[in-house]
Backbone bond lengths (Angstrom), bond angles and torsions (degrees), N, CA, C in turn:
res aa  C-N    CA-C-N  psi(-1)  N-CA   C-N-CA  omega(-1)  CA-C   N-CA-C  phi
1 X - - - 1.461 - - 1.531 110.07 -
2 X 1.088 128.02 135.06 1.812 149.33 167.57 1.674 104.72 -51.24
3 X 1.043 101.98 137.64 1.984 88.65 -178.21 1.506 106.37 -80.85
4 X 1.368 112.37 -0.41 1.785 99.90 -174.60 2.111 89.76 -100.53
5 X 1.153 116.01 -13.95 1.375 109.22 160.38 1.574 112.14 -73.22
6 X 1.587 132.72 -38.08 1.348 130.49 170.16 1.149 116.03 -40.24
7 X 1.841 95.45 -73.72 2.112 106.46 170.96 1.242 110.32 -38.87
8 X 1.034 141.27 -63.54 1.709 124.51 168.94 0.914 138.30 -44.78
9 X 1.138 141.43 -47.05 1.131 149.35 151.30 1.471 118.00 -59.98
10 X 1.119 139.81 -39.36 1.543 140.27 122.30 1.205 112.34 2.11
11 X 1.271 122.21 -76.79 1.445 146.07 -172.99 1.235 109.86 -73.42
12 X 1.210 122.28 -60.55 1.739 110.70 179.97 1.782 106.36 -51.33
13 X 1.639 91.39 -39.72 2.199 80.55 -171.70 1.523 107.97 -61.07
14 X 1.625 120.03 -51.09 0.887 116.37 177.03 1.986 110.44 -52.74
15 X 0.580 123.11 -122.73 1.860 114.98 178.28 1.715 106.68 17.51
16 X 1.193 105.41 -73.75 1.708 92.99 165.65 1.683 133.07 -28.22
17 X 1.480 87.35 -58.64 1.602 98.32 171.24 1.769 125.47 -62.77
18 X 1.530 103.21 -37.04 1.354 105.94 -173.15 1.548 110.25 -89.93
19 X 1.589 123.05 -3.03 1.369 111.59 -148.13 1.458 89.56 -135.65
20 X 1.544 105.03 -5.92 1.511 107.69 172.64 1.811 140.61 -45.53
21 X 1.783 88.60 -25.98 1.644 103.89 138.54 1.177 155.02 -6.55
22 X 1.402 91.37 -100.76 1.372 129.41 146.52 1.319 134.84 -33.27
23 X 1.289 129.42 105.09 1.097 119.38 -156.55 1.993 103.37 -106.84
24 X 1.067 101.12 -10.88 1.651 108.18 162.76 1.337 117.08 -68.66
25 X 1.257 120.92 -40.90 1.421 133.43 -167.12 1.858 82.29 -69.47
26 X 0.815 111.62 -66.85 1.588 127.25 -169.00 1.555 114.99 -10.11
27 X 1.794 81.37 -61.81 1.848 101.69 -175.26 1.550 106.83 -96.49
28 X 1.182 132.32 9.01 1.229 127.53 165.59 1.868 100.87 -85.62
29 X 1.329 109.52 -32.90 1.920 109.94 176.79 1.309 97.63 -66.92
30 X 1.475 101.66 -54.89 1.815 93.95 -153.90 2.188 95.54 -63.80
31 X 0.862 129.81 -20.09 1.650 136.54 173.92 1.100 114.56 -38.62
């Protein structure tokens, strides 16, 4: 894997995890 493919995916899990809350955040991903 490319490390700017890691950071993304990094980042999307994290955001998933933290925003999992959120139910705006939710439907702005699934968009």
């Amino acid at each position: 894997y490319t490390d700017v493919a890691q950071v993304a995916n990094a980042a999307r899990n994290y955001e998933i995890l933290h925003e999992r809350d959120d139910d705006d955040t939710e439907r702005l991903d699934k968009r």
